[in-house]
C-alpha positions in Angstrom: -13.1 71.8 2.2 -10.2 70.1 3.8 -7.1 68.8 1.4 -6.5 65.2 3.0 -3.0 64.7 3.8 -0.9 62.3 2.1 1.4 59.4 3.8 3.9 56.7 3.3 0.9 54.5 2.2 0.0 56.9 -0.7 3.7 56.8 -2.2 2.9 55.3 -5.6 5.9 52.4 -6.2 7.1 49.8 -9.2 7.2 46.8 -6.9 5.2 43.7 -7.8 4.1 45.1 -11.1 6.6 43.2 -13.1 5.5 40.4 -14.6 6.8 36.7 -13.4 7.5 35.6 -16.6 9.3 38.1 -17.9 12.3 37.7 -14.7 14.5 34.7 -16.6 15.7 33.1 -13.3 12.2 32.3 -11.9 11.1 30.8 -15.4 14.4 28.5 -15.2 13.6 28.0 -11.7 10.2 27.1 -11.6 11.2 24.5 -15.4 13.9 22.7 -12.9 11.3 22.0 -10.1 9.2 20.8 -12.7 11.3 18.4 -14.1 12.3 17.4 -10.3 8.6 16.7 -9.8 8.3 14.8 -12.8 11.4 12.6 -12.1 10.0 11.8 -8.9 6.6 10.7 -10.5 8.5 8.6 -12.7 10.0 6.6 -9.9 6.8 6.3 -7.7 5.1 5.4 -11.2 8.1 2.7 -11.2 7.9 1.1 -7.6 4.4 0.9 -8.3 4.6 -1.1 -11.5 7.2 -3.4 -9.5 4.9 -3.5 -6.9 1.9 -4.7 -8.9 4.0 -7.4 -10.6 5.2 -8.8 -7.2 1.1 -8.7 -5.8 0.3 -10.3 -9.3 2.7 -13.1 -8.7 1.5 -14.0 -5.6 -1.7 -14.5 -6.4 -1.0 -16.7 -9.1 1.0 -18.6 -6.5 -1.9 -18.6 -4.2 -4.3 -19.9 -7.0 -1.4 -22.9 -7.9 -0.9 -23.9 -4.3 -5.3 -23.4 -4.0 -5.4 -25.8 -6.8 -3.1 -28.5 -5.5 -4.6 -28.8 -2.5 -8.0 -29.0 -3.8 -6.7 -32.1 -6.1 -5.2 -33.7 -3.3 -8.1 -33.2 -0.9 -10.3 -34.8 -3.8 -7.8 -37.6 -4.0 -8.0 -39.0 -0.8 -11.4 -38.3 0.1 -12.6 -40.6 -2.9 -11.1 -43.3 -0.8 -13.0 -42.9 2.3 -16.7 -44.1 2.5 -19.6 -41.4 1.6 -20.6 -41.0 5.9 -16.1 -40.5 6.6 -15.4 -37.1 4.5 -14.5 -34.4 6.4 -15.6 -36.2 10.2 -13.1 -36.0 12.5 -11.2 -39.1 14.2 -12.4 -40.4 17.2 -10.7 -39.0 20.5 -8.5 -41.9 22.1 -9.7 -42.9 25.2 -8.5 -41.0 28.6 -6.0 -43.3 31.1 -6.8 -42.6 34.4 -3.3 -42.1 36.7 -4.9 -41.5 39.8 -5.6 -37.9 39.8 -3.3 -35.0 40.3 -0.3 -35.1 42.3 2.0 -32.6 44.0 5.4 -33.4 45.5 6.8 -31.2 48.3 
């Protein structure tokens, strides 16, 4: 029987084997990206909050100004008769100027 031959692949090594953890720099590291992260959540949570506000204002706007019009639309419509609300004028009658002209 043949003895198999041993390479560079067989060469038992230490590398990789330690644990992550245990290396003090990558632990510091990987608490200061975490605390980046969560700064950065912070001020997206933020904007948003802002954002909300300004969307909630509006629409309280939109419902005042929605109001107002409603009230005023009501006001002058209980002056009209029942068969007016909501027709439209009558179209003013066309002059006639002779047709169209073009000067050379």
């Amino acid at each position: 029987m043949a003895i198999p031959g041993k390479g560079v692949n067989q060469i038992r090594t230490l590398s990789g084997r330690s644990d992550q953890l245990s290396v003090p720099y990558r632990s510091y590291m990987q608490i200061s990206c975490l605390e980046m992260e969560r700064a950065r959540r912070n001020k997206e949570r933020a904007a948003a909050a802002l954002r909300i506000q300004m969307i909630d204002t509006r629409i309280e706007e939109i419902e005042k100004a929605e109001k107002e019009l409603l009230l005023a639309v009501a006001s002058v419509n209980q002056g009209l008769p029942v068969g007016r609300v909501g027709s439209r004028p009558e179209p003013e009658a066309r002059r006639n100027t002779g047709g169209f002209k073009i000067r050379y």
